[in-house]
N, C-alpha and C positions, 0 to 999 in steps of 0.2 A: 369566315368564309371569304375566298377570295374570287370577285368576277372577272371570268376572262371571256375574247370572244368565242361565238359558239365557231363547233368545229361539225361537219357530221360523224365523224367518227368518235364522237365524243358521245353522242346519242345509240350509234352501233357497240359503242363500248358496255352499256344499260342495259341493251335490247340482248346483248348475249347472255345474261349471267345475273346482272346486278341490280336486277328490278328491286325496288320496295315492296309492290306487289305486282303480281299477275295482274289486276282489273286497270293497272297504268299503261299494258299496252295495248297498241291504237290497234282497231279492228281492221284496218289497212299494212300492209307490205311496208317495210320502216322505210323503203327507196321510194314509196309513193308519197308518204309523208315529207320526206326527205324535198323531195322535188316539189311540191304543194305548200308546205305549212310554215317551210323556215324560210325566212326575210332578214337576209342580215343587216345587221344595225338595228334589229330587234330581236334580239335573242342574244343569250348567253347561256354560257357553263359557271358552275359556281366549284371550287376546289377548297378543299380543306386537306393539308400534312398531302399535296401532290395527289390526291385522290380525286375523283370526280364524283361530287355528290349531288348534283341534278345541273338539269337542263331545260332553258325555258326559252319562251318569249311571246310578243304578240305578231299575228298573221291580222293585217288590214284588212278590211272588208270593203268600205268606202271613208272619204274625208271623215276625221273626227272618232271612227267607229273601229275596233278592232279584234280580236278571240285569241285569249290566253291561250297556251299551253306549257305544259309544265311536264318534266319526266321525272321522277327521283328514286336515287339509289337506295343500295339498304343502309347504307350510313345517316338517313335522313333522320333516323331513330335513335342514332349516336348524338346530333346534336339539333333537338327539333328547333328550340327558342331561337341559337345564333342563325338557324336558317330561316325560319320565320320571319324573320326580323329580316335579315337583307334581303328575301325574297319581297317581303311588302315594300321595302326605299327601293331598290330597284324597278317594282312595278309603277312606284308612283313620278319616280324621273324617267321611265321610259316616256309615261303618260304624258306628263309635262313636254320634255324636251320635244316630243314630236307630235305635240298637240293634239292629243287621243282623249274626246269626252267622256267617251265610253269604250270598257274591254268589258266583254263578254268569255265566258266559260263555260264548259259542259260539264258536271261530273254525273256517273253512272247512280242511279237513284239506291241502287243497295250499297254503295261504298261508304258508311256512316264516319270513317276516319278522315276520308278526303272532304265531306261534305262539312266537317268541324273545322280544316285545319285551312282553307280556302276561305271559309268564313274570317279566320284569324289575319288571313292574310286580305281583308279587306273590302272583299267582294260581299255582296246580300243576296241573297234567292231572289227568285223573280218566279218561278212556278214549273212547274213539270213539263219535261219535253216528251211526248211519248212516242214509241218505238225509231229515237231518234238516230240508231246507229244500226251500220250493218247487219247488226243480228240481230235486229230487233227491241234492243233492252232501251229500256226509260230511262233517262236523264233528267236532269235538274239541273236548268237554265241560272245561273249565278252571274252580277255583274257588279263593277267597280263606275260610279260615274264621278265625273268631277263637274 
């Protein structure tokens, strides 16, 4: 997988068609997101054979502290391991380079796929968020510290 910078059209590109699944997107308008959550110079696309197989980064919160986000296509399933893998060196040289002790993440407490595959990518639970999203669903608070 090859990272390139993010685009927003690269994430309108996901949001039309190419989810991995429906509980990946955000309970928010992807232009609200859009305008809120992406911080360039932390985020990317990741591309594999010219395709667009997900979309991440971290959103600051204060010095040191930051919240992942991650979108991925239905190709993510074509190749989990090679994305796992640059998804975690990536997370940890974003970390590095711009000096983030902690990233923090949310996933949806029923997503059992997301809640294995975020583990792999490095982050540990920390405990349940409850009715932490627009519609009221429970999450699981997950983070990465260094």
């Amino acid at each position: 997988m090859i990272i390139i910078d993010f685009q927003g059209d690269h994430a309108r590109t996901l949001y039309d068609g190419n989810l991995n699944s429906e509980n990946n997107r955000p309970a928010i308008e992807i232009s609200q997101f859009m305008d809120e959550v992406v911080v360039q110079d932390l985020c990317f696309t990741g591309i594999i054979n010219e395709e667009i197989v997900a979309c991440g980064g971290i959103y600051p919160m204060w010095d040191g502290v930051g919240e992942a986000w991650f979108i991925g296509s239905k190709l993510v399933y074509k190749h989990p391991i090679l994305i796992t893998k640059t998804i975690r060196q990536y997370l940890n040289k974003l970390m590095n380079i711009k000096n983030f002790h902690r990233v923090q993440a949310y996933v949806k407490q029923d997503w059992e796929q997301a809640k294995r595959w975020i583990e792999l990518v490095g982050m540990q639970e920390e405990g349940m968020v409850r009715k932490f999203s627009p519609d009221g669903r429970d999450h699981i608070l997950y983070a990465k510290v260094n």
